[in-house]
C-alpha positions in Angstrom: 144.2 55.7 170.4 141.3 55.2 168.1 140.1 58.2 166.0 136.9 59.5 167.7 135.1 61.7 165.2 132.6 64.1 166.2 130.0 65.6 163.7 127.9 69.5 164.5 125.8 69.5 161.4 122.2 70.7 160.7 120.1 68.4 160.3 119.0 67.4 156.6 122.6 69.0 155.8 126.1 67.3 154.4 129.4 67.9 155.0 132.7 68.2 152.7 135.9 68.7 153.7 137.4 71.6 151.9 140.0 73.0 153.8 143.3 72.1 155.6 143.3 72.0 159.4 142.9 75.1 160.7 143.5 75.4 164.4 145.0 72.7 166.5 145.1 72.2 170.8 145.7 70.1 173.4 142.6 68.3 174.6 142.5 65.3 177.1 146.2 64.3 175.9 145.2 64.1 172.4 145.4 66.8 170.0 142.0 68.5 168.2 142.2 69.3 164.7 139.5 71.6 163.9 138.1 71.5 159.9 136.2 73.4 158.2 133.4 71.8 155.8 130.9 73.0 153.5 127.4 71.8 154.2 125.3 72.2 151.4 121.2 71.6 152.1 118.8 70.7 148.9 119.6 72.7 145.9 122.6 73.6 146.5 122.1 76.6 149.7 125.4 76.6 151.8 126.1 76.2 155.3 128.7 76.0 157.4 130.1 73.5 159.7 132.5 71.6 161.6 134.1 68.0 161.6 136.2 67.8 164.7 139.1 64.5 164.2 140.7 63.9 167.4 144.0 62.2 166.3 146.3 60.4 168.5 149.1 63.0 167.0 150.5 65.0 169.3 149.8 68.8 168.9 153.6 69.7 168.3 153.6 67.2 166.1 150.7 68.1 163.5 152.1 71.4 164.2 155.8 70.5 162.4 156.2 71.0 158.2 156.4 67.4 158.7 152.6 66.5 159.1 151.2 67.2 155.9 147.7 67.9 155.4 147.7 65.4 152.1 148.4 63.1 154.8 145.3 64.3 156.9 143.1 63.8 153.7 144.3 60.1 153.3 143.3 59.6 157.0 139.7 60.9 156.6 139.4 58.9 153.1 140.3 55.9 154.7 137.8 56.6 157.3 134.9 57.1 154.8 135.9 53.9 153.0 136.0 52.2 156.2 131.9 52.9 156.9 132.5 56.1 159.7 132.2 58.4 157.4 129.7 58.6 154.5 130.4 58.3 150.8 130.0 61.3 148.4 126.8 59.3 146.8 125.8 59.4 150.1 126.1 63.3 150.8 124.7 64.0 147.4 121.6 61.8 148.7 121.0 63.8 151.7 121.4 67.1 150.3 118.6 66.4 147.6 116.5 64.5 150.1 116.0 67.1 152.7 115.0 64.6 155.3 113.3 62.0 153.6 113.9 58.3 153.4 113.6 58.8 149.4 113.6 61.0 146.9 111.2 61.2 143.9 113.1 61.0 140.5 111.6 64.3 139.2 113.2 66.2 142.5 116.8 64.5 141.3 115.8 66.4 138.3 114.9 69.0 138.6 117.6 69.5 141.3 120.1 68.8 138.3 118.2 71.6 135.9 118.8 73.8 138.3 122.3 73.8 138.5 122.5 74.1 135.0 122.9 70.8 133.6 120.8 68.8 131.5 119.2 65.0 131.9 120.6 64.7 127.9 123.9 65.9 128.7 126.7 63.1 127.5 128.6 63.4 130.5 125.8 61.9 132.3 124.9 59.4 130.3 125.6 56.5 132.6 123.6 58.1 135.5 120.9 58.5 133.3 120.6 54.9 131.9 120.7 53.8 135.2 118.2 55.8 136.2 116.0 54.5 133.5 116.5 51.2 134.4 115.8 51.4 138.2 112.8 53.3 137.6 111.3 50.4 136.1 111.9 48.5 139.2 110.5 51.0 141.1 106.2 51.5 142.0 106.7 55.0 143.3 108.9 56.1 141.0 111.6 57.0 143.6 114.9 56.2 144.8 115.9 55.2 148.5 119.7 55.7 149.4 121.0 52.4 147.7 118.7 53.2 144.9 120.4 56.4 144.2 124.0 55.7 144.6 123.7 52.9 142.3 122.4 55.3 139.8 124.8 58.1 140.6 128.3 56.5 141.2 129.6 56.3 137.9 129.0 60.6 137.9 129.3 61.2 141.4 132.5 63.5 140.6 130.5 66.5 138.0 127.0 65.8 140.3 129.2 66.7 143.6 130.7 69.7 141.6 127.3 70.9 140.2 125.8 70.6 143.5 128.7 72.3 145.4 128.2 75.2 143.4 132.0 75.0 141.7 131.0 75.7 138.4 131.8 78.9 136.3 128.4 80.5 137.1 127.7 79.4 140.6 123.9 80.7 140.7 122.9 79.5 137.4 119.3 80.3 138.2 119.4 84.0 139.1 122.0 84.7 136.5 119.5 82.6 133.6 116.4 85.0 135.0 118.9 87.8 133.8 119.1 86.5 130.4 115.2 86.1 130.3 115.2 89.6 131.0 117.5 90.8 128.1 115.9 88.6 125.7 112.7 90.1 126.4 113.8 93.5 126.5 115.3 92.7 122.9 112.2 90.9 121.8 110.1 94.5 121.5 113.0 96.2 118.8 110.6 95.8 115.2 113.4 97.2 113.3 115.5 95.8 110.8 115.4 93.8 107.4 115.3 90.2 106.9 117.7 89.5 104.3 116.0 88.4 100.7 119.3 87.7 98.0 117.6 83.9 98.4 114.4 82.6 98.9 115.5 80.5 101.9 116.4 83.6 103.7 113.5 85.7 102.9 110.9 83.4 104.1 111.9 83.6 107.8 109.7 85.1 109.7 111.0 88.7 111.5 109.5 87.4 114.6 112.2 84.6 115.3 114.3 85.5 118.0 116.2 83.1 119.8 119.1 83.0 122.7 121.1 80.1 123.6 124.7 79.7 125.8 126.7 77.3 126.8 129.5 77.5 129.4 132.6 75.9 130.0 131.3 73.6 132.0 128.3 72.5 130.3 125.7 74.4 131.6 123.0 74.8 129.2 120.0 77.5 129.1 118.0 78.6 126.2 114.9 81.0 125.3 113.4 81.5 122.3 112.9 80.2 118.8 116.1 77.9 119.9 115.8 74.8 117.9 114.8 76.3 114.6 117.4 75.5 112.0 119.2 78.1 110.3 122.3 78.6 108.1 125.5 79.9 109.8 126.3 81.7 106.7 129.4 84.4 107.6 129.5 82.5 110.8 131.1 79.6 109.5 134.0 82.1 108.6 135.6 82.0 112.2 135.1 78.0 112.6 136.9 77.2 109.2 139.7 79.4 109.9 140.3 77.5 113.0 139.9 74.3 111.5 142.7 75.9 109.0 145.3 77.1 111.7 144.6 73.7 113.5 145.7 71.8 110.7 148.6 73.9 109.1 149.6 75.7 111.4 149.3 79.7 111.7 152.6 80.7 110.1 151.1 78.9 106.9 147.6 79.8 107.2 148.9 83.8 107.0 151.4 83.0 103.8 147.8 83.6 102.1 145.9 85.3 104.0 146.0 88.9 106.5 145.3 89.2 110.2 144.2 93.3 109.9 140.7 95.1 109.4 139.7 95.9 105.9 137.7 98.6 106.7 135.9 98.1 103.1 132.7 95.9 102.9 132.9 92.5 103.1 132.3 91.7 99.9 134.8 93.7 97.7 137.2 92.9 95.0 140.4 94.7 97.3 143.4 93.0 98.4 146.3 94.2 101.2 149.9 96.0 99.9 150.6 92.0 99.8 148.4 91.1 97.4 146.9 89.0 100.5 143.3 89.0 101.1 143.0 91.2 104.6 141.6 88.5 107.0 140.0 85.6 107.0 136.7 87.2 107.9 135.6 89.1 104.9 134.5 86.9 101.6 138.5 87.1 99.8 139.9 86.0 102.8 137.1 83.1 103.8 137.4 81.9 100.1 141.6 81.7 100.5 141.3 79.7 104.1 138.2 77.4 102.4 141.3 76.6 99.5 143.8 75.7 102.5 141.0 73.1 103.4 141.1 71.8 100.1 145.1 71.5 100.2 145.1 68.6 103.0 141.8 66.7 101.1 139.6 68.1 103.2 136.2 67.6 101.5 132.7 68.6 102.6 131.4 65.4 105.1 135.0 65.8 107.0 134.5 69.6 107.6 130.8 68.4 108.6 132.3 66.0 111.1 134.3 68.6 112.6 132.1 70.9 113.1 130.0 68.2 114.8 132.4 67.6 117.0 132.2 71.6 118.0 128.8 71.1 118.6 129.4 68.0 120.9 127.8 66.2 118.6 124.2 67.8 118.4 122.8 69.4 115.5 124.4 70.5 112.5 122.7 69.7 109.2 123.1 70.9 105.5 120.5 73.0 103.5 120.8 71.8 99.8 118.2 74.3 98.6 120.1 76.4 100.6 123.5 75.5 98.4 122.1 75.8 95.1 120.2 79.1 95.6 123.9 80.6 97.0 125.5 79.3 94.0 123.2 80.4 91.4 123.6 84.2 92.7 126.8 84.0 94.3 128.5 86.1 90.8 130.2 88.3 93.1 132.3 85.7 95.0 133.2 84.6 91.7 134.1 87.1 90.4 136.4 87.7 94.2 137.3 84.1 93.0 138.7 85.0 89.8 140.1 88.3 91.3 142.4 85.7 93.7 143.5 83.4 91.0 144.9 86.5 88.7 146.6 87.5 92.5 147.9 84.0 92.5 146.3 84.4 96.3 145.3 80.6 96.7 148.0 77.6 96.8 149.4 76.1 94.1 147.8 73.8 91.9 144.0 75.0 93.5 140.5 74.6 91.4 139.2 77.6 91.8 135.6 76.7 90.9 136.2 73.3 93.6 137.2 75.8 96.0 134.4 78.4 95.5 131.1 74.8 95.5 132.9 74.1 98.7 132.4 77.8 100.0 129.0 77.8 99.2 128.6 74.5 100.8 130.4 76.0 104.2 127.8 78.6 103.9 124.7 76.7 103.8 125.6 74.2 106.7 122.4 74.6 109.2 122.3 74.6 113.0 120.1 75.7 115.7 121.0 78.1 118.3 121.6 75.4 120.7 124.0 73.4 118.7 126.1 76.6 118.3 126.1 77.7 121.8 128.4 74.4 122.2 130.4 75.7 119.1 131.0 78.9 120.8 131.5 77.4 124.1 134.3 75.1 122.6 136.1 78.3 121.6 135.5 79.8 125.4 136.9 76.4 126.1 140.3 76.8 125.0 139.1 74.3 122.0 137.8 71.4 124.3 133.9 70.3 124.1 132.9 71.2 127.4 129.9 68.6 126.4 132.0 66.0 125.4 135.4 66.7 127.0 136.9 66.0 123.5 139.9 68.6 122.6 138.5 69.5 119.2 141.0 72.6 118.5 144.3 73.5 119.8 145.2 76.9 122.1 146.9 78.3 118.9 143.8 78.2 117.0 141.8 79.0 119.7 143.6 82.3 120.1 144.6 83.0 116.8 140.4 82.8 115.8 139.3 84.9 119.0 141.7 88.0 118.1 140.0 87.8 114.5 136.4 87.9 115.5 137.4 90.7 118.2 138.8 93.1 115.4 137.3 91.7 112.4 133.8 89.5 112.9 131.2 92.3 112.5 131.6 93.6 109.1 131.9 98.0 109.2 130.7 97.1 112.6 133.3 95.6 114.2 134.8 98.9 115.5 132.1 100.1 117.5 131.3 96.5 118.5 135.1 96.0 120.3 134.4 99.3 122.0 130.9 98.8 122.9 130.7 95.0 123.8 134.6 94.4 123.8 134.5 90.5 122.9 134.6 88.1 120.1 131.9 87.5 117.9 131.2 86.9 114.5 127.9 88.0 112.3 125.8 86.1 109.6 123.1 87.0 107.0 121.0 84.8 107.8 120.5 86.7 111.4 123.4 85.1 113.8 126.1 86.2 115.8 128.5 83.7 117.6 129.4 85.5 120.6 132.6 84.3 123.2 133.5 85.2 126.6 136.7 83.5 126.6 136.7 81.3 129.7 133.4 81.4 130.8 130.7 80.5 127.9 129.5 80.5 124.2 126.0 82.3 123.4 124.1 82.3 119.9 121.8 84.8 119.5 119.4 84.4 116.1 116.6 86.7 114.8 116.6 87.1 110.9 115.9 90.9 110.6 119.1 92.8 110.0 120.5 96.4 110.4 122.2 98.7 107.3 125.6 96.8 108.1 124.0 93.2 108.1 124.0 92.6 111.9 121.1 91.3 113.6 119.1 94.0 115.2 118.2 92.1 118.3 121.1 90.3 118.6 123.7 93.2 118.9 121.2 94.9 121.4 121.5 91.6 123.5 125.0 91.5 123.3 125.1 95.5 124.3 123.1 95.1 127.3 124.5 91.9 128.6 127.8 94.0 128.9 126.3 96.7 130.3 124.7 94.1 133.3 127.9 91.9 133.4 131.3 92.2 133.4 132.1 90.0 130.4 133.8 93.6 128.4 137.3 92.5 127.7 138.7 95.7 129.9 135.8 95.7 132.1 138.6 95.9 135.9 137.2 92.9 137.7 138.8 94.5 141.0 137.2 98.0 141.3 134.2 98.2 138.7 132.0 97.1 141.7 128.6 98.8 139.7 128.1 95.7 137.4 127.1 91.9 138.2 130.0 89.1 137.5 128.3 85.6 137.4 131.5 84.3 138.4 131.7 85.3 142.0 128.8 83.2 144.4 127.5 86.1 146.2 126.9 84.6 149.0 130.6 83.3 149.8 132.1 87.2 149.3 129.6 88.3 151.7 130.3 86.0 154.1 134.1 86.4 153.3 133.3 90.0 154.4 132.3 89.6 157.7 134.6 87.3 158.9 137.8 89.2 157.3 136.1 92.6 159.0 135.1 91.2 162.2 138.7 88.9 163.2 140.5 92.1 162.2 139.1 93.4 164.9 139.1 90.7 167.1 143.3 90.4 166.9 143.5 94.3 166.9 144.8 94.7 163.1 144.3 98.3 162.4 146.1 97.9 159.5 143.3 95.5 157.9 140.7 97.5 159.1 142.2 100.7 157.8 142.6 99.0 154.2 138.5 97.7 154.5 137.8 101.4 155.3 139.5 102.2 152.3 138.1 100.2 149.9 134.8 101.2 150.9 134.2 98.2 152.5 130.2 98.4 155.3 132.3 99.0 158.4 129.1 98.2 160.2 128.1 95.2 158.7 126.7 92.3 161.8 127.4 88.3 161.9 124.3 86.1 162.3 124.5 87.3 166.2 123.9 90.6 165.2 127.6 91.5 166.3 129.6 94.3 164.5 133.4 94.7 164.7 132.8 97.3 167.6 131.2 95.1 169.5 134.4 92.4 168.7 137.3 95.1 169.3 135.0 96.3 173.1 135.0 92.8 174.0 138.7 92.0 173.4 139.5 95.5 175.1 141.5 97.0 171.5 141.5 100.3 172.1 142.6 101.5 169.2 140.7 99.7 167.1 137.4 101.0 168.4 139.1 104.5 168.9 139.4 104.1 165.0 136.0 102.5 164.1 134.6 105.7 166.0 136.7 108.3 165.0 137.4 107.3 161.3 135.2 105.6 160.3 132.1 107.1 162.3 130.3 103.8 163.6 127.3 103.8 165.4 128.8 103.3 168.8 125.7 102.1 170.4 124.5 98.8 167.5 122.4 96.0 169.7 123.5 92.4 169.0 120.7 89.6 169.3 120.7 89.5 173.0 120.5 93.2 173.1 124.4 93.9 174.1 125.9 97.1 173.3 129.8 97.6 172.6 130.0 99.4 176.0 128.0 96.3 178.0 130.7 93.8 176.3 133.5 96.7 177.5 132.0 96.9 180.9 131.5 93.0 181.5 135.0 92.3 180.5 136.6 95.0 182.6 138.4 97.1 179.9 138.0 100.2 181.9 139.9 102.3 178.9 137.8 101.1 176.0 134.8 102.0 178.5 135.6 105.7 178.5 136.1 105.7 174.9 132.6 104.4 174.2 131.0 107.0 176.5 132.7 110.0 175.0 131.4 109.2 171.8 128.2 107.8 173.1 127.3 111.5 174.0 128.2 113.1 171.0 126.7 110.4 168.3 123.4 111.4 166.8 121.9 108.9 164.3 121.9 110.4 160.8 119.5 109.0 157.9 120.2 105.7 156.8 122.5 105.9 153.2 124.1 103.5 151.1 127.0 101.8 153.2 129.7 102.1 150.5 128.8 106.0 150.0 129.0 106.5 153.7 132.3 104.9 153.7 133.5 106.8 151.2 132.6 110.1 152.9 134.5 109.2 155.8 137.5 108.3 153.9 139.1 111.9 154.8 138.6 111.1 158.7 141.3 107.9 158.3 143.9 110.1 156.0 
């Protein structure tokens, strides 16, 4: 028999397949394999529907270990390649179109911004050269279906995950207005002092404030004074030492150097019981790991290149003025240089004053806060650009850097910040701090006036409340802190998830699951989009025991109307279950509505009705 495939879609909409076969039947000697797709409509708002395949498999047969669903996917790939079904180009056309016969290239992107990525972003690079080029063909400026798939085909893979949602921040938008929100709460702080040991620190201006992150998949969003260059000073401390443990490994990389807390200042002539510089974060241990750079030939333009290639190739410059100024007052690193050599702290065979030119240089490399987001998001990365897809670093240095910046990165501060914010970061002088959420993105926050420990003023309060919002603090418990937003989850989808977990637990009669929702403070009265609660499922089914239990435990309304005006007891009553009938009109006598409260607090309070 020839596959007949049927299609219930809104219109203007798209389907994917995303799931295995769900449900299968007998139906006119053939057997009906039900999918479930994801429809997404014009910027990326989900919807749900179905693509029926009738197969000319027997039921039993698609029922046996035997029929695999890889096998099922083959079939409907095969069928899209064939012409019945369209192409992904094709899906992504219609879900930007909304309708029309074409879509303006300004709608494309702006679509695109809005998921997070950028028109400049490497990935994309082919889709946006041939953009370029059909635009020219084009009067209007826009692109019919033919038009865009041309121009999308050789990204159609990242475009379909952007649009889909599947990224690590699903609603990039309404977590971005967040951001906006810290930043500008930030903004008002007027403390602080701009560092003023050189004059190419002292003439910023204490009004620069700038945010910019990166995630692991690319998405980009900055606010601020973003692209003014600055010096990564002490933040080039945590990027070295990885480039260090990359190359050597870290069994050699801590012959010289410590992995504990000083607790001193940064800056002081003090070494461990070892005679080892503490870690690689304060100025001993920074000038030891810049020496093990030296050992493999590593001189200044190839530390520049990598650290390119950590910033996915955008900015990163060198400030010569910069340089000198550092080396003409930099008498207390020479003097921690000196202190090393009497230690015999740096390999064998090191020049000391090589070593400390090269520091200096290290120091004075410039970046903007965009260029360092990707630097940062590398490190979230697991080491690979999530711009360019390039591994840069390996998981060992990855790691090994992370742990450092989360005990050592911010100077005498670096205490309270691992308790406060609980996540890796790293400080600079010049008003920086490199902060990671390990798996999810890099953020560089830059204003140049600085607190009594040398942190930037705005930039630890921006880190602080973005903790307190999110749940990005390393011991945050992603399962029951329910008070603060995670960025991770699409909303949306654990909503929905909800219902449908709440509402077929009543309508197969699992008291369990419904006692274990209850529980867990799940809205026990929560509606589908027909307005029907689980009552009104478990009345219509005739489970007495489950509405015996949404009544009694739980205290349900017992009389909710669905769209159509239906009661629990009118579903009870048209179905004939006589027993779940009786039920409802006990408790329909005694049930007095009480003021409407927060769902999970009302839950809660009935939790010692279920135990």
């Amino acid at each position: 028999l020839p596959i007949r495939t049927f299609l219930r879609v809104s219109r203007n909409s798209f389907f994917r397949p995303s799931r295995k076969n769900v449900r299968v039947s007998r139906c006119s000697g053939e057997s009906l394999t039900q999918w479930k797709a994801e429809v997404s409509a014009a910027l990326g708002s989900y919807w749900m529907a179905e693509l029926l395949l009738l197969t000319p498999y027997p039921a039993a047969a698609v029922q046996t270990p035997d029929f695999s669903p890889r096998f099922s996917f083959l079939l409907l790939h095969r069928r899209r390649k064939a012409g019945i079904l369209p192409s992904l180009e094709d899906l992504l056309f219609y879900t930007i179109a909304e309708g029309q016969e074409k879509i303006p290239a300004h709608k494309f992107t702006t679509a695109l911004k809005a998921t997070g990525l950028r028109t400049g972003d490497p990935r994309l690079k082919e889709c946006m050269e041939m953009l370029k080029v059909t635009l020219k063909t084009t009067s209007d400026g826009a692109l019919d279906r033919h038009l865009f798939k041309k121009c999308v085909q050789s990204n159609i893979v990242l475009l379909t995950q952007a649009f889909r949602k599947k990224f690590v921040i699903p609603d990039f938008q309404s977590f971005t207005s967040h951001i906006d929100e810290i930043y500008e709460s930030a903004k008002k702080l007027s403390g602080g002092q701009v560092a003023d040991y050189i004059p190419q620190l002292a003439k910023f201006s204490s009004d620069l404030w700038a945010v910019s992150l990166c995630t692991v998949d690319g998405q980009r969003h900055t606010v601020g004074d973003t692209k003014v260059p600055f010096c990564l000073q002490s933040c080039v401390k945590p990027l070295k030492y990885s480039i260090a443990v990359h190359d050597h490994g870290t069994e050699y990389v801590h012959r010289f150097i410590g992995k504990e807390p000083s607790g001193l200042r940064f800056n002081k002539l003090f070494l461990n019981e070892d005679d080892k510089p503490h870690n690689p974060m304060v100025n001993a241990g920074a000038i030891v790991c810049t020496s093990l750079l030296k050992v493999k030939a590593f001189h200044f333009p190839s530390v520049m290149n990598f650290m390119k290639k950590l910033a996915g190739n955008e900015y990163v410059g060198f400030s010569n003025a910069t340089f000198q100024s550092e080396r003409m007052s930099g008498d207390r690193n020479f003097a921690i240089g000196y202190y090393l050599k009497e230690k015999k702290c740096f390999p064998e065979g090191t020049d000391m004053t090589a070593i400390l030119d090269l520091y200096f240089q290290l120091c004075s490399i410039e970046v903007t806060c965009e260029s360092a987001s990707v630097m940062a998001a590398t490190l979230a990365n697991g080491g690979f650009c999530p711009i360019t897809g390039e591994r840069v670093l390996n998981p060992e240095a990855v790691q090994n850097t992370l742990s450092l910046m989360h005990s050592c990165g911010m100077y005498d501060f670096s205490g309270q910040f691992a308790f406060h914010v609980g996540l890796p970061a790293k400080s600079g002088v010049a008003g920086g701090i490199l902060l990671v959420v390990p798996n999810v993105m890099g953020i560089m926050c830059w204003s140049p006036p600085l607190d009594k420990l040398g942190n930037s003023v705005r930039g630890i309060q921006f880190c602080t409340d973005l903790v307190q919002l999110c749940n990005f603090h390393n011991y945050d418990n992603l399962r029951h802190f329910a008070k603060k937003l995670d960025p991770r989850r699409e909303g949306g989808d654990q909503r929905v998830k909800s219902v449908i977990n709440l509402l077929f637990a009543a309508y197969t009669g699992d008291v369990s699951a419904l006692r274990r929702f209850a529980l867990s403070s799940m809205d026990m009265e929560q509606r589908d989009y027909d307005s029907r609660t689980a009552l009104h499922v478990a009345a219509a089914e005739g489970h007495a025991e489950v509405v015996r239990f949404l009544l009694e435990a739980c205290k349900v309304n017992p009389v909710p109307r669905d769209r159509w005006g239906n009661t629990p007891m009118d579903e009870a009553v048209h179905f004939g279950h006589h027993d779940v009938v009786t039920i409802l009109q006990d408790y329909h006598n005694k049930y007095s509505p009480q003021e409407t409260t927060d769902s999970k607090e009302t839950a809660e309070k009935n939790l010692d009705g279920m135990l």
